[in-house]
C-alpha positions in Angstrom: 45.5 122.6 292.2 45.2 120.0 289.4 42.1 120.1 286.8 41.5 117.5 284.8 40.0 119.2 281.4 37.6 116.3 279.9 36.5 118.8 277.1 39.0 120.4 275.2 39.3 123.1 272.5 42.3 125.7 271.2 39.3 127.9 269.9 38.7 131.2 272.5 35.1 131.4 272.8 32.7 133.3 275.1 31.1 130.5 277.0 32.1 130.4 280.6 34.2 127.2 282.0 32.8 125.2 284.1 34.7 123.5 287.0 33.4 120.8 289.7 34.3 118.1 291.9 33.4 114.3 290.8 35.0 111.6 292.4 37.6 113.0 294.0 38.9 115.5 291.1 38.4 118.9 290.1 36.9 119.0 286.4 36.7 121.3 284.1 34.1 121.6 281.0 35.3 124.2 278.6 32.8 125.2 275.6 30.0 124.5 277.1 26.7 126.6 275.8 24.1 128.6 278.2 21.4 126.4 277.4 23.1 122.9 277.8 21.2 120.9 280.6 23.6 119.1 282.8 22.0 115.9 281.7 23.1 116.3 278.5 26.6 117.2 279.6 26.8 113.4 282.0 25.1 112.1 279.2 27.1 113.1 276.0 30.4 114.6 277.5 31.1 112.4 280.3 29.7 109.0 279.3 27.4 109.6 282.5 24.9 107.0 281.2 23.5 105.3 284.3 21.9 108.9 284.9 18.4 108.2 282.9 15.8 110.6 281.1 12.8 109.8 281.2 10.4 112.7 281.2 12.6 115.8 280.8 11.0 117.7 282.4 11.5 117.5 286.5 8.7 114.9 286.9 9.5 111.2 287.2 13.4 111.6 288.5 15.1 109.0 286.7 17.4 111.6 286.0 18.1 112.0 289.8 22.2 112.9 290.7 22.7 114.7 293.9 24.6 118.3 294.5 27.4 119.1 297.5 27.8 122.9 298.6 29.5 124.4 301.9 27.3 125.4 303.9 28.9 126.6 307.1 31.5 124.3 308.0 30.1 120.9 306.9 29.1 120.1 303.3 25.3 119.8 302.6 23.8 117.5 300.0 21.1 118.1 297.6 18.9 115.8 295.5 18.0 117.2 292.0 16.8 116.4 288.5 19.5 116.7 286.4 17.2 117.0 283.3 16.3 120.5 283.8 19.0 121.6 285.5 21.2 124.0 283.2 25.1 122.4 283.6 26.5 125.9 284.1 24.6 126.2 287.5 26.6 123.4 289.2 30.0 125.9 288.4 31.8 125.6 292.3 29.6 122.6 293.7 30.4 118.6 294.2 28.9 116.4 292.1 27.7 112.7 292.3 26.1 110.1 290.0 25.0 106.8 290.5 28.2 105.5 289.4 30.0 107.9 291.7 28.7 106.3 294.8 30.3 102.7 295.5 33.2 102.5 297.3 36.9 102.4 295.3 37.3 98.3 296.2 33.8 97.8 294.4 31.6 97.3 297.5 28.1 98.9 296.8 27.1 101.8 298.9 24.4 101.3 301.5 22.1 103.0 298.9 22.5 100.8 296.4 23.1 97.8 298.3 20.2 98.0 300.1 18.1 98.4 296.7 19.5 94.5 296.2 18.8 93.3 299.5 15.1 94.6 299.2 14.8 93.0 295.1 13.4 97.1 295.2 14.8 97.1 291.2 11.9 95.8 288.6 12.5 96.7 285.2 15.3 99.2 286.6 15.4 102.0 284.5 14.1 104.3 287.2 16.7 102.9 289.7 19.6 104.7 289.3 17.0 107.8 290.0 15.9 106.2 293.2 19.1 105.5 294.4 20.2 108.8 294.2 17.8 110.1 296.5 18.1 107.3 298.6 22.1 108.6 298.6 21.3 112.3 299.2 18.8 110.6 302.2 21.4 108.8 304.0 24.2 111.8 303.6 21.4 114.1 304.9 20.4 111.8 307.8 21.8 108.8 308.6 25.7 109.9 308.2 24.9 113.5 309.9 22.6 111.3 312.8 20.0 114.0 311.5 17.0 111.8 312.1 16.0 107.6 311.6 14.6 107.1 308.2 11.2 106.7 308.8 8.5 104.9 306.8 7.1 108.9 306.4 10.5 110.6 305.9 10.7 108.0 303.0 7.5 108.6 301.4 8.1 112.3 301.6 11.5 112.6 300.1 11.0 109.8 297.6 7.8 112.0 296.2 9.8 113.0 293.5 10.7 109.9 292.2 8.1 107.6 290.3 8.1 103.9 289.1 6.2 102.7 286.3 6.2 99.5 287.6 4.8 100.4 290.9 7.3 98.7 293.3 7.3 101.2 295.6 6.7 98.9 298.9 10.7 97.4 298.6 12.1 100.4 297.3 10.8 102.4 300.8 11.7 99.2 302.6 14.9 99.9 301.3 15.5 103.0 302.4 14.4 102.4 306.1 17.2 99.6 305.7 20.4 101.8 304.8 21.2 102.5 307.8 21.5 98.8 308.9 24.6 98.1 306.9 28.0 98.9 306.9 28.8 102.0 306.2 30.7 103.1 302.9 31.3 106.8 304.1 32.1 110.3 301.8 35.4 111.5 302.1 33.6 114.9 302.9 36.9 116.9 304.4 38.8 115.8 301.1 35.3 117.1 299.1 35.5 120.1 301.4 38.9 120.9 300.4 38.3 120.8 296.7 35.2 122.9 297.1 37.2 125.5 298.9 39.9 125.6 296.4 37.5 126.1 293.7 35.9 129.1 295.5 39.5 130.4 295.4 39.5 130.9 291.9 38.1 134.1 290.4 33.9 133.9 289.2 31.2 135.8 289.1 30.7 138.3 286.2 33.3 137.5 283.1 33.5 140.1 280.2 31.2 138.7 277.4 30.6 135.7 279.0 27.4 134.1 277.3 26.9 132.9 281.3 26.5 135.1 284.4 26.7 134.7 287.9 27.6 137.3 289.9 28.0 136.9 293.2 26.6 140.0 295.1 23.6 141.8 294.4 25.8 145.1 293.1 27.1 142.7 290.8 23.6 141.2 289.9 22.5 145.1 289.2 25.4 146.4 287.2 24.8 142.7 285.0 21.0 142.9 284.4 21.4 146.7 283.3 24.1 146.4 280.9 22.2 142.4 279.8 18.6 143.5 279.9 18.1 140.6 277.5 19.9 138.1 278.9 17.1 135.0 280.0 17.0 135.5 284.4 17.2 132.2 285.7 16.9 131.0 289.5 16.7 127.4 289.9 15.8 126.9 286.2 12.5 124.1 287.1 10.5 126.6 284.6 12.7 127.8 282.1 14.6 124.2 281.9 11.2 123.2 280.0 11.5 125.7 278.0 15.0 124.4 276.8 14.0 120.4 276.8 10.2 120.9 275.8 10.2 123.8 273.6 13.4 123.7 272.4 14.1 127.0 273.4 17.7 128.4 273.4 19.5 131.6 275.0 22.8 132.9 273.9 23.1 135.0 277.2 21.9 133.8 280.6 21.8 135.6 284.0 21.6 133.0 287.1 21.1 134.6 290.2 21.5 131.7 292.7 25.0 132.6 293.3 24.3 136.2 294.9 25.3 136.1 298.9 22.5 138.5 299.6 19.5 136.9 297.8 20.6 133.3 299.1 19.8 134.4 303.1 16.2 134.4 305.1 16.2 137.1 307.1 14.2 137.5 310.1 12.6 140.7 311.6 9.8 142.1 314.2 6.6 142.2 312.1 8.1 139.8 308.9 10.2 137.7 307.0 12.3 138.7 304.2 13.3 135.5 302.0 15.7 135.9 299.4 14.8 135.5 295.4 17.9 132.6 295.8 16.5 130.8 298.3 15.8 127.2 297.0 12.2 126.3 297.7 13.1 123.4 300.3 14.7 126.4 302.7 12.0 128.8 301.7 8.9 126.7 302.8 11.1 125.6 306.0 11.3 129.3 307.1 7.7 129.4 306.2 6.9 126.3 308.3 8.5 127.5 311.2 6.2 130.4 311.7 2.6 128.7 310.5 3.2 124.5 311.0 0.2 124.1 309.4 1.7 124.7 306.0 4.5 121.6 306.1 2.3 119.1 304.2 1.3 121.5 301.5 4.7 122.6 301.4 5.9 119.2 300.7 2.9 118.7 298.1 4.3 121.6 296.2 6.6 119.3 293.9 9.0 116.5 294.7 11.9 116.9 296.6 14.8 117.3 293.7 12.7 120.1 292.5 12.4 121.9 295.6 15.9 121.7 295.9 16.3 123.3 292.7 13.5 125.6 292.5 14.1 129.2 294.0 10.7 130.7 296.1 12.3 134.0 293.8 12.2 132.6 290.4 8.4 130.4 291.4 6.9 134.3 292.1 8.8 136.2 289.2 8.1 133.6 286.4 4.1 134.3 287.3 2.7 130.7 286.5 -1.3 131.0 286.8 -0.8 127.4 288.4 2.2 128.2 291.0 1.4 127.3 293.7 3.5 129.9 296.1 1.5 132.4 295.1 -1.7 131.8 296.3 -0.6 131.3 299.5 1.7 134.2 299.8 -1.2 136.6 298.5 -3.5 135.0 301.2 -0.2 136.0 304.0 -0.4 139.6 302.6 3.4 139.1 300.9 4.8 141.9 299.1 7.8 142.0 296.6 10.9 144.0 296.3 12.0 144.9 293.2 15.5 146.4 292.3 17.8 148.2 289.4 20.7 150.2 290.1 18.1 153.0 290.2 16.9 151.9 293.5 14.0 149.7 294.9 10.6 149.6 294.7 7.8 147.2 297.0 4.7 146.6 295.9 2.0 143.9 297.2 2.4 140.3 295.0 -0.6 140.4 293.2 0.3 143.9 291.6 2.9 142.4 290.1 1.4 140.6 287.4 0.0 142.5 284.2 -1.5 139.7 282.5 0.1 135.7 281.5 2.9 135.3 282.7 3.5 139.1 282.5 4.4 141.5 284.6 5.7 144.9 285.5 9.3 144.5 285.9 11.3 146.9 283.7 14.3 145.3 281.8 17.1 146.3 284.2 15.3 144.8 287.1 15.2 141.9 289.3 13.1 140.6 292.0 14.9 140.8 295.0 13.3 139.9 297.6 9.8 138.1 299.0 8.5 139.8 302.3 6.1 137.8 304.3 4.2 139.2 307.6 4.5 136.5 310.6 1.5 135.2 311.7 -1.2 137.3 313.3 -2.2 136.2 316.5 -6.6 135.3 315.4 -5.3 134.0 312.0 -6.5 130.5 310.1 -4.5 129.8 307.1 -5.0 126.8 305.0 -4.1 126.1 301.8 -5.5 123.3 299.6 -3.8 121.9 296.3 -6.1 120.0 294.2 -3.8 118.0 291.3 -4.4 114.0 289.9 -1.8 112.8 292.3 -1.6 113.5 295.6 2.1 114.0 295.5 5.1 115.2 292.2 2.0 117.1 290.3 0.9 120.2 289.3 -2.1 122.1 290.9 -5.7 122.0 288.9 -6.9 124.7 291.5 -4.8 126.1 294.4 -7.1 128.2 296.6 -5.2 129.6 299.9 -7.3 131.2 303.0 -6.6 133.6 305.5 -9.2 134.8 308.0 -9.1 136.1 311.0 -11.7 135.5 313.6 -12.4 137.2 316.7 -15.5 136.4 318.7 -17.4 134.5 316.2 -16.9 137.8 313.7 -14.8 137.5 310.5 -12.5 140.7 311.1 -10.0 140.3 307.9 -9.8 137.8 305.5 -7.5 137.2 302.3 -7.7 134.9 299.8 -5.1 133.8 297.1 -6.4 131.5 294.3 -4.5 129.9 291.1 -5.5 127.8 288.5 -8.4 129.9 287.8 -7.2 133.1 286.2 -4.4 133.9 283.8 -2.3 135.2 286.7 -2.5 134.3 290.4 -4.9 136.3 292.1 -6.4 138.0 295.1 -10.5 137.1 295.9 -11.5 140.3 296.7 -15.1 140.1 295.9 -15.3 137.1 298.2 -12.7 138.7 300.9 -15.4 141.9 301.1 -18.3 139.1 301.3 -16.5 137.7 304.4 -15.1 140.6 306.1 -17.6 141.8 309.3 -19.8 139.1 309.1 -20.4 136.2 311.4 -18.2 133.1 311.3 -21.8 130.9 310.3 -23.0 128.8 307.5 -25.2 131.4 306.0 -22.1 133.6 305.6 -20.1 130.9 304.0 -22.8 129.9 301.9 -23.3 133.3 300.3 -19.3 133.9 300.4 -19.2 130.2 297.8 -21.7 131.9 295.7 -19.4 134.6 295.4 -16.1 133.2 295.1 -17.5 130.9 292.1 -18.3 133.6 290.3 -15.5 135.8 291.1 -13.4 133.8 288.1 -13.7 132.2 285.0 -11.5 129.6 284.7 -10.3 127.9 281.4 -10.9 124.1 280.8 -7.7 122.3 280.0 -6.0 119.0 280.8 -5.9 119.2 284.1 -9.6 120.4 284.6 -12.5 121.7 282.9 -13.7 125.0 283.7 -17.0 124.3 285.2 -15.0 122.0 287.7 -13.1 124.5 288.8 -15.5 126.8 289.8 -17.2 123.9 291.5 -14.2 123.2 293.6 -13.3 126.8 294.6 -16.8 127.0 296.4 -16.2 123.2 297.9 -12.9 124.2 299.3 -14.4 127.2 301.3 -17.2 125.1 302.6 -14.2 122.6 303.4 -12.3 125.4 305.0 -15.6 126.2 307.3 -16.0 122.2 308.2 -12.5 122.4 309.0 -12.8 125.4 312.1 -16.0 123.6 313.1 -13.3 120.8 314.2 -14.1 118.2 311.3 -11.0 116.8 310.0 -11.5 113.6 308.5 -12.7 115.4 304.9 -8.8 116.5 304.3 -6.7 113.7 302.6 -3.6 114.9 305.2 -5.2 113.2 308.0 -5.8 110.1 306.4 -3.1 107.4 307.4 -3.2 104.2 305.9 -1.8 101.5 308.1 0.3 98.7 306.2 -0.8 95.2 306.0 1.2 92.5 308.2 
């Protein structure tokens, strides 16, 4: 196996090597520190400078480069922002930039070709983000005969990326016209190869390694108990802005994303059990599968490149009042399994958190596991996300409902808000306000009184206190509307038909 080292140094140090595939090589970083963002690496090491930032913080995906991993036989190919994105985490995976992508005799690739054919490029410094989704698109559809691009699939994978110059209309036109033109294909059994001889070589824990990534969850216990301070990281969408916004830096970090265990959704009887690994994208599908009703709001949840990222795991542990998987899971009845080489403990999601971004993990343990109950066969669940844009934002107020109604009479209900306390929490006031009576206005009317004054929300930039409480009480009244078969008040069934 040949590696190509592009960063050398005679001094021994602790830092762990990192080694990937880019255009058909195997690389290999040495030297590298734990809190080194992989855009920073392309950037600075690798004279990667078509990869753009712009926000640095997961947001406007200028920084867009796309991922490979095996995933059963066939390679699988994941847009993500590369400005949050810690460069250790992409140890053992495939790697592509936008100048990565063309073919070797200097013809464009449909992705980028198309972007000319469309005049989709205005003052271009968002491009080069664009067209990497647009890349990760076709691999993911139109090479694997997955599904057409549609005008909607484009709209809904393109979320994550924004253009200041609002030229959206020929950048979607572009993607719908990828798969029109000659093909400019991945030499993915060569890719496949490399990936496989990289797995060969020993990882996982390393002896005073400043990074950790052990591979099974034994390993992940033994590490966390003998690094109780080493900075947990799954996904890194969170603590990435704590590196490029804060400045923040860790001399030991403990990725879990690389743990066979905690990467699987496992299906049972009465539940779900999704892994802390689980990127968000896979998470929300398993969800999806069981409740359909949730896909838009799952897609709402951030832009694509940080779903990919994002672990359902790491969205719970890190405790955000404004994460938006909590509220929703609280509303399902979710619990948590916690684990230490002590044992396991499973508690419901809301006891988890002991105040901001608390909670009551000790220091040699991880969150393991998310446990979700299927759906009950009386159940309504809807969820509404109130942000500034509709799509790539961060909730204001998140406010998730569960009731289940059986001959006109409310027998359970759970309710999951965010947004409106310093940790994501369970209504009970308003669940006991609900619970026994009958499915009417009056009932509804009094539980809004209730469920405005349950919480006192903070006013910040996103919203003002008062308006918060406003909008908690509006959303129940929406969600009553909504079972009395009105539909046109929710922005999800509004479709706007394109001019001629």
């Amino acid at each position: 196996m040949t590696i190509r080292s592009t960063v050398q140094n005679s001094v021994e140090t602790a830092h762990k090597t990192i080694r990937f595939v880019r255009r058909g090589e195997l690389v290999c970083l040495n030297n590298v520190p734990p809190s080194r963002t992989l855009l920073e690496v392309l950037r600075e090491d690798l004279a990667c400078t078509g990869t753009k930032e712009g926000c640095g913080e997961g947001d406007c995906g200028a920084c867009t480069v796309v991922l490979g991993e095996i995933e059963g036989p066939a390679l699988r190919f994941r847009a993500v922002n590369s400005c949050i994105r810690l460069a250790h985490s992409v140890d053992g995976m495939a790697l592509w930039t936008v100048e990565d992508i063309a073919g070797e005799d200097g013809d464009l690739h449909p992705a980028q070709q198309a972007m000319v054919n469309c005049h989709a490029s205005q003052c271009g410094f968002c491009t080069p983000g664009f067209v990497m989704s647009l890349f990760s698109m076709y691999q993911s559809h139109v090479v694997s005969g997955n599904q057409p691009i549609t005008r909607a699939l484009a709209q809904e994978e393109l979320s994550g990326n924004l253009c200041r110059c609002t030229g959206y209309r020929p950048i979607l036109d572009a993607a719908q016209a990828m798969g029109t033109l000659p093909d400019v294909p991945v030499d993915q059994a060569a890719v496949l190869q490399k990936l496989q001889q990289l797995k060969a070589v020993k990882q996982g824990p390393q002896a005073g390694s400043t990074y950790q990534s052990p591979l099974t969850l034994q390993q992940l216990l033994e590490t966390r108990s003998d690094h109780p301070d080493a900075q947990l990281v799954a996904g890194c969408t969170d603590v990435g802005l704590w590196v490029t916004k804060l400045h923040m830096q860790f001399s030991k970090v403990l990725d879990v994303t690389r743990v066979a265990e905690l990467r699987r959704v496992e299906d049972y009887p009465q539940h779900i059990a999704i892994g802390a690994a689980v990127p968000l994208t896979d998470a929300f599908a398993a969800l999806v599968v069981d409740r359909p009703q949730l896909r838009t709001f799952a897609n709402r949840f951030a832009g694509l490149p940080v779903r990919n990222s994002g672990t359902l795991g790491g969205n719970v542990a890190n405790g955000s009042p404004i994460g938006d998987s909590m509220p929703l899971l609280i509303a399902l009845g979710a619990n948590v399994v916690l684990m230490s080489i002590r044992g396991h403990r499973d508690l419901p999601l809301e006891k988890l958190y002991t105040g901001y971004r608390k909670n009551v993990m000790a220091a040699d343990e991880v969150l393991a596991w998310i446990k979700v109950p299927k759906a009950g066969a009386h159940e309504n669940v809807q969820v509404y996300k109130i942000s500034k844009r509709y799509d790539d934002d961060i909730s204001a107020v998140c406010l998730a409902i569960n009731l289940e109604i059986t001959g006109n009479v409310v027998a359970s209900a759970s309710i999951g808000a965010g947004g409106v306390a310093a940790t994501p929490v369970r209504a009970v006031r308003t669940e006991a306000a609900l619970a026994g009576q009958p499915w009417t206005q009056a009932t509804v009317t009094q539980a809004m009184a209730t469920l405005r004054a349950e919480f006192s929300p903070i006013s910040d930039m996103r919203a003002s206190g008062a308006y918060r409480v406003q909008v908690l009480g509006n959303l129940l009244q929406r969600y009553w509307l909504e079972s009395q078969g009105m539909q046109q008040i929710n922005l999800q069934a509004f479709s706007l038909n394109e001019a001629v």
